[in-house]
C-alpha positions in Angstrom: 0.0 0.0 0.0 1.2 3.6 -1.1 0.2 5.9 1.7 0.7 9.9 0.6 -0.7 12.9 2.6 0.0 16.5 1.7 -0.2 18.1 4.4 -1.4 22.0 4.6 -0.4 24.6 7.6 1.6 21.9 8.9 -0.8 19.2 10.9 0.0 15.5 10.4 -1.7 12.9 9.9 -1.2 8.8 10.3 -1.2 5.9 7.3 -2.8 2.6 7.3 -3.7 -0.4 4.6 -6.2 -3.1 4.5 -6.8 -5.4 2.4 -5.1 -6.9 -1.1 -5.7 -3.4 -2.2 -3.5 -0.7 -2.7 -5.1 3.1 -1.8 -3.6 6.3 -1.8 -4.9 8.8 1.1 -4.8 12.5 0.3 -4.9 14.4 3.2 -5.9 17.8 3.0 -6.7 21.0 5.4 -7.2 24.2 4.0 -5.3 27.1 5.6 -8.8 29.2 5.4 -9.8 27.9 8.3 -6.6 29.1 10.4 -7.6 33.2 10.0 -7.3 36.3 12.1 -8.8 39.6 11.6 -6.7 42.5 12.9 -6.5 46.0 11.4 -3.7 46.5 8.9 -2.1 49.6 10.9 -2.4 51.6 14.0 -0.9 55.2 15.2 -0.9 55.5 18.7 -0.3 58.2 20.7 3.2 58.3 22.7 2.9 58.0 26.2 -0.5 56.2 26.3 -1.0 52.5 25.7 -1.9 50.8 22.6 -4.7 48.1 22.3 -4.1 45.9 19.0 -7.8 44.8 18.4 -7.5 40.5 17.5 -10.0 37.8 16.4 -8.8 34.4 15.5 -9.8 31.1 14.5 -8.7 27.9 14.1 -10.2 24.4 12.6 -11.7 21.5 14.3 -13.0 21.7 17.7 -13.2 24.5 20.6 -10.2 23.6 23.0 -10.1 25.1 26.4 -7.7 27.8 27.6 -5.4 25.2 29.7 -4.8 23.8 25.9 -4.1 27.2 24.6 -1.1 29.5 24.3 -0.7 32.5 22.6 2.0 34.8 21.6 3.1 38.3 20.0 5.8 39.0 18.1 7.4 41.7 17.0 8.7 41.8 13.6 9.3 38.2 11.6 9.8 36.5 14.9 12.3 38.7 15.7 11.2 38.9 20.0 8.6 37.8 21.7 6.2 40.9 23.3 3.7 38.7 24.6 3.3 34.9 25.7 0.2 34.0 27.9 2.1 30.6 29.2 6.1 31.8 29.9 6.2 35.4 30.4 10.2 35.1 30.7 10.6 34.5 27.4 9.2 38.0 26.6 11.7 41.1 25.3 12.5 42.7 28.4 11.5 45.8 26.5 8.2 44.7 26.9 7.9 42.3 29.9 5.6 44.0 31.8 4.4 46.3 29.6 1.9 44.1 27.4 -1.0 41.6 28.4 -4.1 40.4 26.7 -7.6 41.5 26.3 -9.9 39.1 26.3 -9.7 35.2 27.0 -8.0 32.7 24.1 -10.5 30.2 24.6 -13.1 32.7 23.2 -10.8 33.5 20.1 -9.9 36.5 21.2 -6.4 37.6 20.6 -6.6 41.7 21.5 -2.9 42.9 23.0 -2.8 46.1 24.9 0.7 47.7 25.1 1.0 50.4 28.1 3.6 53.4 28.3 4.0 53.3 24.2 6.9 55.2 22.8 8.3 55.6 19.3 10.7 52.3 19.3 7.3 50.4 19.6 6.7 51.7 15.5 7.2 47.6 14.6 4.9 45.6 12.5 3.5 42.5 15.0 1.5 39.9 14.6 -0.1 36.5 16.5 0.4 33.0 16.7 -1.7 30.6 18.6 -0.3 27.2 19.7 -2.7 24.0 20.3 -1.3 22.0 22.6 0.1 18.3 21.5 -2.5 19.4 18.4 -0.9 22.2 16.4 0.9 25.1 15.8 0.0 28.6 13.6 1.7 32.0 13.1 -0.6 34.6 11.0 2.1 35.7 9.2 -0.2 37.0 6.1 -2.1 38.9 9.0 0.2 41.1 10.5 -0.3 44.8 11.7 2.0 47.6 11.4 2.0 50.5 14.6 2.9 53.9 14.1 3.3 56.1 16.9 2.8 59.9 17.2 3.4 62.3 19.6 0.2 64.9 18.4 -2.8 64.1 19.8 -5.9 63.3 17.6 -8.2 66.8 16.6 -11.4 66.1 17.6 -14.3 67.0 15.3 -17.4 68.7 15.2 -20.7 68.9 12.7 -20.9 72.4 12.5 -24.0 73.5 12.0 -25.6 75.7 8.6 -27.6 78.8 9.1 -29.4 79.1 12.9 -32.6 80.9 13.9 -32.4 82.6 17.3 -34.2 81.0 20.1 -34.4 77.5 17.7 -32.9 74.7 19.6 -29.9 73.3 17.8 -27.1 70.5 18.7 -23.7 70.1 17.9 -21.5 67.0 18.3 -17.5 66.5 18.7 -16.1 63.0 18.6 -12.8 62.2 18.5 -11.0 58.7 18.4 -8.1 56.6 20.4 -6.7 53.7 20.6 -6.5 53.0 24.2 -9.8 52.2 26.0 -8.9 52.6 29.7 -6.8 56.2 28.8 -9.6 58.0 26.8 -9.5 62.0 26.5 -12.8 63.7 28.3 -14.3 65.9 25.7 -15.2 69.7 26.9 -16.3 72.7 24.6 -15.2 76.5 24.6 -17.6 78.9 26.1 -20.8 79.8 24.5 -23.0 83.0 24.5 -26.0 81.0 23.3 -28.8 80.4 26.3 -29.0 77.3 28.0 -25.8 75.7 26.3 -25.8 72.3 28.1 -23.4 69.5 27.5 -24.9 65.8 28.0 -22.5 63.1 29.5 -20.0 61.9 27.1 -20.3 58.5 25.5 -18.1 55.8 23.9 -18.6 53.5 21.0 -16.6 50.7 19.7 -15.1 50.9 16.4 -13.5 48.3 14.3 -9.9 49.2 15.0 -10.4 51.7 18.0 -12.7 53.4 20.1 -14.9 56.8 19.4 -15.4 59.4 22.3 -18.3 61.6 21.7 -20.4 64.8 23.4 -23.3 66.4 22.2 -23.9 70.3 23.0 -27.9 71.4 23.0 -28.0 75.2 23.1 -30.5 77.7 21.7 -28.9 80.2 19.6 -29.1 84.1 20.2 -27.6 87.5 18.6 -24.8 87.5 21.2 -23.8 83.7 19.5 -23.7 85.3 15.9 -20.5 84.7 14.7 -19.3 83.3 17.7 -16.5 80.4 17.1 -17.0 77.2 19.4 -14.5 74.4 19.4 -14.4 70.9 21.2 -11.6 70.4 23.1 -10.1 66.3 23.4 -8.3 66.0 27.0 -5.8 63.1 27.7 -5.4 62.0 31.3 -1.1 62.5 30.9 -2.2 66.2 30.1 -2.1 66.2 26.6 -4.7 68.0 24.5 -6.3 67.7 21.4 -8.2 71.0 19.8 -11.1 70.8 16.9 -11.4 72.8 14.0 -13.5 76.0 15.0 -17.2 76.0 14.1 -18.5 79.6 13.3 -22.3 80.3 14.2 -24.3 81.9 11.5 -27.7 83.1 13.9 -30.1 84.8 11.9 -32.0 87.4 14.3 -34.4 90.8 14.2 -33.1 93.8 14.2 -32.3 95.4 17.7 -30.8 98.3 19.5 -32.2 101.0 16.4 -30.5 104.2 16.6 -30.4 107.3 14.2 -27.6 109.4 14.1 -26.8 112.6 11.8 -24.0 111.5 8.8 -24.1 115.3 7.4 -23.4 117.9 8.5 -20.3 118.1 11.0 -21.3 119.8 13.8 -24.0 122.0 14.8 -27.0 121.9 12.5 -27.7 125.7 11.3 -31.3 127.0 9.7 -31.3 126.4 5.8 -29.1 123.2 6.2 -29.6 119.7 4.4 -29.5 117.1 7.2 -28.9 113.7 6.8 -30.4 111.4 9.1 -29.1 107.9 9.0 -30.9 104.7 11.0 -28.5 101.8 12.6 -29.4 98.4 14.1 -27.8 95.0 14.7 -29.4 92.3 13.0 -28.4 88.9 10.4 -29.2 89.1 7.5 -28.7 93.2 7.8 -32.1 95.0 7.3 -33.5 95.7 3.6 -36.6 98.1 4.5 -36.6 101.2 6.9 -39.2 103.3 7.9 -39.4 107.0 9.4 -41.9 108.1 11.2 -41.8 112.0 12.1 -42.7 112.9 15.8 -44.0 116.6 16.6 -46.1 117.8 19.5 -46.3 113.7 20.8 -48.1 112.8 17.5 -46.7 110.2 14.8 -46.3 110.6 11.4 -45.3 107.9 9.0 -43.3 109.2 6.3 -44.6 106.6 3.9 -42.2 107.4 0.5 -38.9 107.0 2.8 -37.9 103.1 2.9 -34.1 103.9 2.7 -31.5 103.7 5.7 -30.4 107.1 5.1 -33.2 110.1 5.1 -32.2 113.8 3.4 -33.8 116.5 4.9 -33.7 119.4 3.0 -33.2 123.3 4.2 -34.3 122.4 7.4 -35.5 124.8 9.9 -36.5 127.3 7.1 -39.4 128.5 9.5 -38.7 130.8 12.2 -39.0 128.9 15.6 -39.2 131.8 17.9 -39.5 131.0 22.2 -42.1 129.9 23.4 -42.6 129.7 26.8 -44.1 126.3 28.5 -47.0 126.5 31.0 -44.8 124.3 33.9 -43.4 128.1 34.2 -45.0 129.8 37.6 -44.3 132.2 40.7 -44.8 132.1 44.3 -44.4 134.2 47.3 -43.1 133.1 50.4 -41.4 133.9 53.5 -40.6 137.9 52.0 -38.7 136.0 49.1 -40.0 135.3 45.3 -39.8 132.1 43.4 -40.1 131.4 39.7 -39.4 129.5 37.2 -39.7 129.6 33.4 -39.5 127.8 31.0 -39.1 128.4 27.1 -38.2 126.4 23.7 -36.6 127.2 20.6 -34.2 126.9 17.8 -31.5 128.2 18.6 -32.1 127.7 22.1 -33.3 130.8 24.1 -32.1 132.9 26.6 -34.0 133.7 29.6 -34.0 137.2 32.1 -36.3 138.5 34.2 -37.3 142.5 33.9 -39.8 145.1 35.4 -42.3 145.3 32.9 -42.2 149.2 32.4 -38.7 150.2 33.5 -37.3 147.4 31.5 -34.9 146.6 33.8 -33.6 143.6 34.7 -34.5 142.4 38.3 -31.5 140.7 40.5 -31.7 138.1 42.1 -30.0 134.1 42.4 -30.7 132.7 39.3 -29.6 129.4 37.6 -30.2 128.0 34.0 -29.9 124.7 32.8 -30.8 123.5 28.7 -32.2 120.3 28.3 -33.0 117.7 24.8 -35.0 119.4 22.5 -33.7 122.9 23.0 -35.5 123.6 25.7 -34.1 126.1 28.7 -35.1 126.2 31.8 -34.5 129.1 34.3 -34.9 130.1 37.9 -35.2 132.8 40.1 -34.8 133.8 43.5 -35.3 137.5 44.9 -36.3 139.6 47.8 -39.5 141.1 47.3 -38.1 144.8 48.6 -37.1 144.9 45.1 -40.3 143.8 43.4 -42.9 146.2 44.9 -44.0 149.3 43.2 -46.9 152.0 43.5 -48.3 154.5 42.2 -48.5 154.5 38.2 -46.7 150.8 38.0 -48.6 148.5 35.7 -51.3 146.6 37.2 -51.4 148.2 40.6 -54.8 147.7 42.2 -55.8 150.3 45.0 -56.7 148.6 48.3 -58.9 150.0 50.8 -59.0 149.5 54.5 -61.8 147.0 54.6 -59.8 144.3 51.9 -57.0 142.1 53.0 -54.7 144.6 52.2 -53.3 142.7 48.8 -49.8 143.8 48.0 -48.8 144.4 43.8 -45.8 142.6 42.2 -45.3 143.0 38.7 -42.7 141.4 36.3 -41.6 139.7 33.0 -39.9 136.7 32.0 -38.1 137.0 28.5 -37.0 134.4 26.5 -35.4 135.4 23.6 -32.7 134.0 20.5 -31.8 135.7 17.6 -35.1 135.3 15.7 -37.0 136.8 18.5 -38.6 137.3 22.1 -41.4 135.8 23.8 -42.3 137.9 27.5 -44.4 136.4 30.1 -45.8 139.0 32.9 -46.6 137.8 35.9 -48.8 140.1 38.3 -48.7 138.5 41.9 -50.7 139.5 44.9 -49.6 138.4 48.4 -52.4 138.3 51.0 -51.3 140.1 53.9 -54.4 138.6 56.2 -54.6 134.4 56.4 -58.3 134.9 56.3 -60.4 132.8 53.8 -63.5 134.4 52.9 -65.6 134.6 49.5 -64.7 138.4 49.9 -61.2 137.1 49.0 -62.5 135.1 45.9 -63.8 138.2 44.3 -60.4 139.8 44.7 -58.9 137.4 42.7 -61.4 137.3 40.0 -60.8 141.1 40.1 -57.7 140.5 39.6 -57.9 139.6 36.0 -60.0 142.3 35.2 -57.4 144.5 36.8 -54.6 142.8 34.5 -56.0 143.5 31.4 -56.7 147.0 31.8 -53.3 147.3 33.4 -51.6 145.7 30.0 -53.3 147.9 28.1 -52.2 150.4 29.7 -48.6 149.3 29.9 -48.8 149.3 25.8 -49.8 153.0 25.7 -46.5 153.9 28.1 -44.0 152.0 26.5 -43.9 154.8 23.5 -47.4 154.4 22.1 -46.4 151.1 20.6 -48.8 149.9 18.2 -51.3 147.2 19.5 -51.0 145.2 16.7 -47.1 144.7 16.9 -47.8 142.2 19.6 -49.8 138.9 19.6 -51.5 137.5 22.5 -50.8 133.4 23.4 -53.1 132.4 25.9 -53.3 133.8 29.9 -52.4 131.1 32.9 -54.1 131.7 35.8 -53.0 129.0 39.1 -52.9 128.8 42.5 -50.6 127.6 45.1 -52.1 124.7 47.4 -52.9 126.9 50.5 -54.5 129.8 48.3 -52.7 132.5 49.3 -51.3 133.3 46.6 -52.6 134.0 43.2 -50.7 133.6 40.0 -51.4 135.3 36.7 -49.8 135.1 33.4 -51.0 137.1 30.1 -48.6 135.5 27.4 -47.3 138.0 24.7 -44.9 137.2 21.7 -42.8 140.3 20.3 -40.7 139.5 16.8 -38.0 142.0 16.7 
């Protein structure tokens, strides 16, 4: 008998005959069933360890681990890195240093290499040995390691165009080879509200393992433009930094404001003002619209969509003073008070006088200009210097059996360049406390009294002609406790 076995991946097998007959026996075992499925390369970072991911298989039945031994190499069986049964056989470069994931009777084949460092950059590969069975190096399954020393940039979906107060989430991940040192994911601070981070998870890959952390925020104006970046954190320190993810927010305009463009300066009657209107928005306003404001009312300038608004020869009307009615007198404690206030463009001045003497009454004053042009002026005098007789305008005889009212008499001018406005106040100071209805008719009186009196200051100021001055409107108040009364006949003089 001819007995002839070919034998594959190196098992042997055992010949026997029988019978007058000769037989040949081909033996045969295909090497696809010895296989392992590793990845083809690796980069590790330096200073961390190194997990080499390994399946195997073998034919025939399961053996136990007892029966099992496996072992790394380094190179073509150039040193041992790893042997599960006789450690002391290992490269002394790597005693110590490597071990294996997973248990052989299971076909798993993993190695994890701690402390790597740039002389680990070898190719390796796995052999598993059967005891008193067989023997097999994966030779045509090998795995080459790089090493570097710059830490993996994580990355991030950056998002496309974001509507404020739309929820939105981004996501970093970043990858390693090393599941017990993995890097803890953090991002850059936002300006978006209620940015929160959920706790970071990890997924198996094929050949590594993928960190990842999801950001929920809610975009805002403050987050347009804003650059946010994931941040990859090893536990020896080192750091890995994304690529920067720019926020586009789209938002409604806020924070309007009109300023002047032209001209320089003051703004002079007859000049062409330009207005122009600012806001902060994304995408940048494509419509304006003006609304004119005068005496608290709103009018919508309906033709003027544009951001800038020409005003033409502005001011071309006079705008002579006008004095306000929050402008009033009192008596008290032998002293005056007043205040008065006027408008106009240019802003007026404001002076107190006698009415017929024309000059100006001393006294404390003080005068402050406010938005819109407006002045506001006081005054503070004895009344020794405010009390007249005789001819003075709007002097009402008293007689024994009234209160004995005392006359003051005086003007407030405002006046600019265009022009005066004069405001005469006739007060009467109640020399006796006592309310009666006989005091009432005084006051009424009193009006009476202050029209004839203007029209006879009129005739002594130099026979000036009546129609040269233009009446406003006459204020007549009171102070809370009625004893004094305060009347105002409003003129306007253009000079």
């Amino acid at each position: 008998m001819l007995c002839a076995c070919w034998l594959y991946s190196g098992m042997t097998f055992s010949c026997s005959w029988a019978g007058a007959f000769a037989f040949v026996w081909i033996c045969a075992v295909s090497a696809q069933d010895w296989r392992a499925e590793v990845p083809a390369s690796l980069t590790a970072l330096s200073g961390l360890c190194l997990t080499i991911p390994c399946r195997y298989h073998y034919p025939g039945s399961k053996f136990s681990e007892d029966k099992l031994t496996g072992i790394w190499y380094r190179g073509y069986f150039v040193a041992q890195v790893y042997n599960s049964k006789h450690p002391d056989v290992v490269d002394p470069l790597f005693r110590k240093r490597t071990s294996l994931v997973g248990s052989l009777e299971s076909n798993e084949c993993s190695l994890k290499i701690q402390e790597i460092g740039e002389s680990d950059a070898q190719t390796y590969m796995f052999r598993i040995e059967i005891e008193n069975i067989e023997k097999y190096t994966y030779k045509d399954r090998t795995v080459t390691v790089n090493i570097t020393v710059t830490p993996h940039s994580p990355s991030v979906n950056c998002p496309g165009v974001l509507m404020e107060g739309v929820p939105v989430s981004l996501t970093c991940t970043t990858v390693h080879t090393c599941s017990d040192a993995k890097p803890t994911l953090s991002w850059s601070h936002i300006n978006a509200n209620n940015a929160i981070s959920q706790p970071q998870e990890q997924h198996a890959l094929q050949d590594a393992w993928e960190e990842r952390s999801v950001l929920s925020l809610v975009p805002s104006a403050a987050s347009h433009l804003e650059e946010i970046q994931c941040i990859a954190k090893y536990p020896d320190g080192q750091q890995g930094f994304g690529k920067k993810c720019r926020l586009i927010v789209n938002y409604i305009p806020k924070n309007v404001t009109v300023s002047v463009q032209s001209p320089v300066g003051d703004i002079k009657q007859r000049d062409t003002v330009i207005l122009s209107c600012q806001s902060e928005s994304h995408p940048l306003p494509h419509s304006f619209s003006w609304v004119r404001v005068q005496d608290g009312l709103e009018e919508p300038l309906q033709e003027e969509t544009g951001q800038e608004l020409t005003l033409p020869n502005i001011g071309h009307e006079p705008d002579l003073p006008v004095i306000l009615e929050p402008s009033w007198c009192l008596v008290q404690s032998g002293e005056m008070l007043c205040e008065c206030v006027a408008q106009a463009n240019p802003p007026p001045s404001i002076h107190w006088t006698h009415p017929v003497t024309k000059d100006r009454i001393e006294g404390q004053m003080n005068s402050s200009e406010s938005f819109g042009h407006q002045v506001r002026a006081s005054l503070r005098t004895s009344l020794s210097t405010m009390k007249f007789t005789g001819d003075d305008f709007a002097v009402v005889n008293t007689t024994a059996d009234q209160e004995g009212l005392s006359n003051i008499t005086f003007s407030c001018v405002a006046e600019n360049n265009l022009g005066s406005t004069i405001l005469i106040f006739t007060l009467k100071e109640k020399v006796s406390p006592t309310k009666s209805a006989r005091g009432a008719k005084h006051r009424v009186g009193l009006v009476v009294s202050l029209v004839v009196g203007m029209i006879a200051l009129l005739s002594a100021v130099g026979g000036l002609a009546f129609k040269g001055w233009r009446t406003l409107r006459i204020v007549k108040t009171r102070d809370p406790d009625e004893r004094n009364v305060r009347t105002g006949l409003f003129l306007l003089h253009n000079v």
